[in-house]
C-alpha positions in Angstrom: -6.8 9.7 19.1 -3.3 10.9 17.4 -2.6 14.3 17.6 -2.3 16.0 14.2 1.3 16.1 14.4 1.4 12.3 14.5 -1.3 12.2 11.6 0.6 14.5 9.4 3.9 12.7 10.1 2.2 9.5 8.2 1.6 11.7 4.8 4.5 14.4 5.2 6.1 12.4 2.0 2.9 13.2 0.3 2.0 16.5 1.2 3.5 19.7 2.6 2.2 20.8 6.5 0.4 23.9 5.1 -1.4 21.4 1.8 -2.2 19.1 4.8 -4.2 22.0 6.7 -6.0 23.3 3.5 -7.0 19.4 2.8 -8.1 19.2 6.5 -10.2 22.5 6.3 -11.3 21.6 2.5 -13.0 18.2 3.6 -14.5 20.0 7.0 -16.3 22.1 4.2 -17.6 18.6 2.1 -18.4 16.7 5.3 -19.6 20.5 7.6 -19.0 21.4 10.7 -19.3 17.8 12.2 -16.0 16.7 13.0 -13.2 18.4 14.5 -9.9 18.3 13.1 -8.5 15.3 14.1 -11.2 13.1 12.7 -11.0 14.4 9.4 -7.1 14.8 9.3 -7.6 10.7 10.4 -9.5 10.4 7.3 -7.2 11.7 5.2 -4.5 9.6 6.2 -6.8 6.5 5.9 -7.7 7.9 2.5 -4.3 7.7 1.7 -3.9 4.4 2.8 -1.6 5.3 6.2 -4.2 4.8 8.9 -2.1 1.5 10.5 -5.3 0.3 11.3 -6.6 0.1 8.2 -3.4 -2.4 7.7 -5.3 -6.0 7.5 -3.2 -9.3 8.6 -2.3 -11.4 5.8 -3.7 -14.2 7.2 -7.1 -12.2 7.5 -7.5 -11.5 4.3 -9.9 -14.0 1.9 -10.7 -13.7 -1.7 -12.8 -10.7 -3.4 -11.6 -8.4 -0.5 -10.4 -4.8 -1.2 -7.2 -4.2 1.1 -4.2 -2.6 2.6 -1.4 -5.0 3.3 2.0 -4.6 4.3 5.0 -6.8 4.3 8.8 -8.0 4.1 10.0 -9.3 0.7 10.8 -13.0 0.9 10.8 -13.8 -2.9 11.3 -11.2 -5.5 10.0 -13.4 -8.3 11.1 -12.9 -12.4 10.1 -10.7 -14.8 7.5 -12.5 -17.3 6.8 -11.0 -20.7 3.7 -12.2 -22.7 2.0 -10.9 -25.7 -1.1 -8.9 -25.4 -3.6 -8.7 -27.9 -2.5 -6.5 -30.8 -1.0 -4.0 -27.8 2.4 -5.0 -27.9 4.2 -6.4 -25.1 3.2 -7.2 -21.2 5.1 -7.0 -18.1 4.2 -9.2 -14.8 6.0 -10.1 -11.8 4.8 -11.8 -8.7 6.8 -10.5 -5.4 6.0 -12.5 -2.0 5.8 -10.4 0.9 5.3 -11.9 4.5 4.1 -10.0 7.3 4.5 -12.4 10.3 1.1 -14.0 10.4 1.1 -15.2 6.6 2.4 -14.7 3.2 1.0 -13.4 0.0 1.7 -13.1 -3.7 1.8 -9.5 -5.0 1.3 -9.6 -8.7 2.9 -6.5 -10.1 2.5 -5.1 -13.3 4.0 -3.1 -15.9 6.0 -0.4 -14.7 5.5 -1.7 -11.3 6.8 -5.3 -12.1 9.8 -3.1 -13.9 10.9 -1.1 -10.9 10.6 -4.7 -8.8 13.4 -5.8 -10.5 15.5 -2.4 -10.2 14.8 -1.1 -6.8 13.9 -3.5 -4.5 15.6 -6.1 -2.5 14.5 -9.2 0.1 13.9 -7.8 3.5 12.6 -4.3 1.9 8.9 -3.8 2.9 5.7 -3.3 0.4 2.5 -1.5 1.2 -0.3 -2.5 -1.0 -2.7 0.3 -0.6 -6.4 -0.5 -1.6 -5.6 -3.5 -3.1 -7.7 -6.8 -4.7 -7.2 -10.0 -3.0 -8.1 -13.1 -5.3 -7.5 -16.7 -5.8 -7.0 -17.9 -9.5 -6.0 -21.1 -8.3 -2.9 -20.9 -7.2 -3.4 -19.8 -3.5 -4.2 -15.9 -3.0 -2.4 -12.9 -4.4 -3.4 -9.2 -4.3 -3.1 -6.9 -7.1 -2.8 -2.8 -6.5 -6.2 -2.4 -8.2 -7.9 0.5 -10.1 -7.6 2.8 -6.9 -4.3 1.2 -5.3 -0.8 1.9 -5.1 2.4 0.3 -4.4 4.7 1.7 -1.5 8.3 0.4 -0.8 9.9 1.2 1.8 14.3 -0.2 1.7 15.0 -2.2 4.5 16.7 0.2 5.9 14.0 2.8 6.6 12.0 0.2 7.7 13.7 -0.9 10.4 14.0 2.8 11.5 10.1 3.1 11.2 7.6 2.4 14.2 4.6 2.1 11.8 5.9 -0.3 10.0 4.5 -4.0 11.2 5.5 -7.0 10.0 
């Protein structure tokens, strides 16, 4: 098993060493006395969606299935406007990321399709944390979901990165 300092280096963006502890010590008190430190600061990071092996394979995911995938941008895609229903404008743009075993659509919304278009470039990586895979036809694509977020990582870092695989 990782030692803490290894766990805490995967969600030292997120929280602060001492916040990380107080979690660890908070969720001993939810789950009791049961598991030691290192499972539970494990399960945090998973929680947060940077347990690498929660990290499916592209070419393992199927439709319906809730997951965390990770890969290089091969097509950044165009920002789409549409009309919503008496809510004024939409925003959607479908990035392709490719992780060495396969490739997926990632169908970004809003904000999200937004900052697409500003921030990131081919070759950067995406993390879709506790996303929804689904196939309307058109071949699969996964969507950050009601629970899910959208991580980039520049090129740049990720090349520098060991958890980073794709």
């Amino acid at each position: 098993m990782p030692d803490l300092d290894e766990l805490y280096g995967k969600v030292s963006d997120i929280y602060e060493r001492e916040e990380f502890e107080e979690l660890i010590e908070e969720k001993k008190g939810e789950l009791g006395d049961f598991y030691n430190d290192g499972v539970v600061a494990k399960l945090i990071v998973a929680e947060e969606g940077r347990n690498d092996e929660m990290v499916s394979n592209i070419s393992d995911v199927e439709q319906d299935d809730g997951a965390t995938l990770e890969g290089r941008i091969v097509d950044l895609g165009e920002l789409r406007t549409f009309d919503t229903d008496g809510e004024g404008e939409g925003k959607v743009r479908n990035v392709t990321i490719d992780d060495g075993t396969g490739t997926i659509k990632v169908v970004l919304w809003g904000d999200d399709a937004e900052r697409a278009g500003r921030n990131y470039a081919l070759q950067d990586v995406l993390r879709v944390i506790n996303g929804y895979v689904q196939d309307k036809g058109y071949g699969l694509e996964i969507s950050k979901g009601k629970y899910g977020e959208i991580e980039h990582i520049s090129k740049e870092i990720a090349d520098e990165r060991e958890d980073i695989h794709c």
